[in-house]
N, C-alpha and C positions, 0 to 999 in steps of 0.2 A: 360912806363918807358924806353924804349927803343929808343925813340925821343927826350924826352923832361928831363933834370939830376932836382935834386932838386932844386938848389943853379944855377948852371951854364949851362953854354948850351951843347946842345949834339948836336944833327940835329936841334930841335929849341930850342929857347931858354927856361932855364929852368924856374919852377913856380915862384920861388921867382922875380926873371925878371919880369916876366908876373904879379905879384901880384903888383911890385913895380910901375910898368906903369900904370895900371889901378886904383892903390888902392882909389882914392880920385873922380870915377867914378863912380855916381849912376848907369846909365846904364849897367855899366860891365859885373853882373853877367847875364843879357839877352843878351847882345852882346857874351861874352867869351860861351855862352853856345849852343848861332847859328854858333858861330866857329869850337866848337868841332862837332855838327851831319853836319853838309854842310862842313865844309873844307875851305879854306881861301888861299890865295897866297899874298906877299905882305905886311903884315903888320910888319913882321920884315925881310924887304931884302927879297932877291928872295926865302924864303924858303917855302915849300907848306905844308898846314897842311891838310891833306887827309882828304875826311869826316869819319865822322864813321856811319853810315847811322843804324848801330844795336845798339845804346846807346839810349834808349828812352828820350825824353823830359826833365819828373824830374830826370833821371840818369842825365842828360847832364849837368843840374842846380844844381845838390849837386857838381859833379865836378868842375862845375865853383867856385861856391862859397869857396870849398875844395883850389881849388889855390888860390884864391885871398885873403885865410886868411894866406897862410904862411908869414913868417917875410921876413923882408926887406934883399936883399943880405949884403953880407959882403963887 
């Protein structure tokens, strides 16, 4: 919570952002969920999203999923 705000961006951008990009992505929640354990640079602007290399597999995948159902931003 500390990177990423609800609604809007902090260091990256926030879920509902993330939700509203991807939403109509079957792939998503397998892509968003090797974003969160490996880390990413790149996908939105120069910002790096570190991996988290201690979130295991299905944590990674309820997380994903967990974003990608928030509502559309404002």
């Amino acid at each position: 919570m500390s990177c990423h705000g609800l609604v809007r961006k902090q260091v990256g951008p926030g879920f509902a952002q993330i939700a509203e990009r991807y939403r109509n992505d079957p792939a998503a929640p397998t892509q968003l969920a090797s974003k969160i354990r490996n880390g990413s640079v790149g996908t939105w602007g120069r910002v790096i999203m570190p991996r988290q290399s201690r979130v295991t597999d299905p944590d990674a995948k309820a997380l994903a999923e967990w974003v990608l159902s928030q509502p559309s931003p404002p």
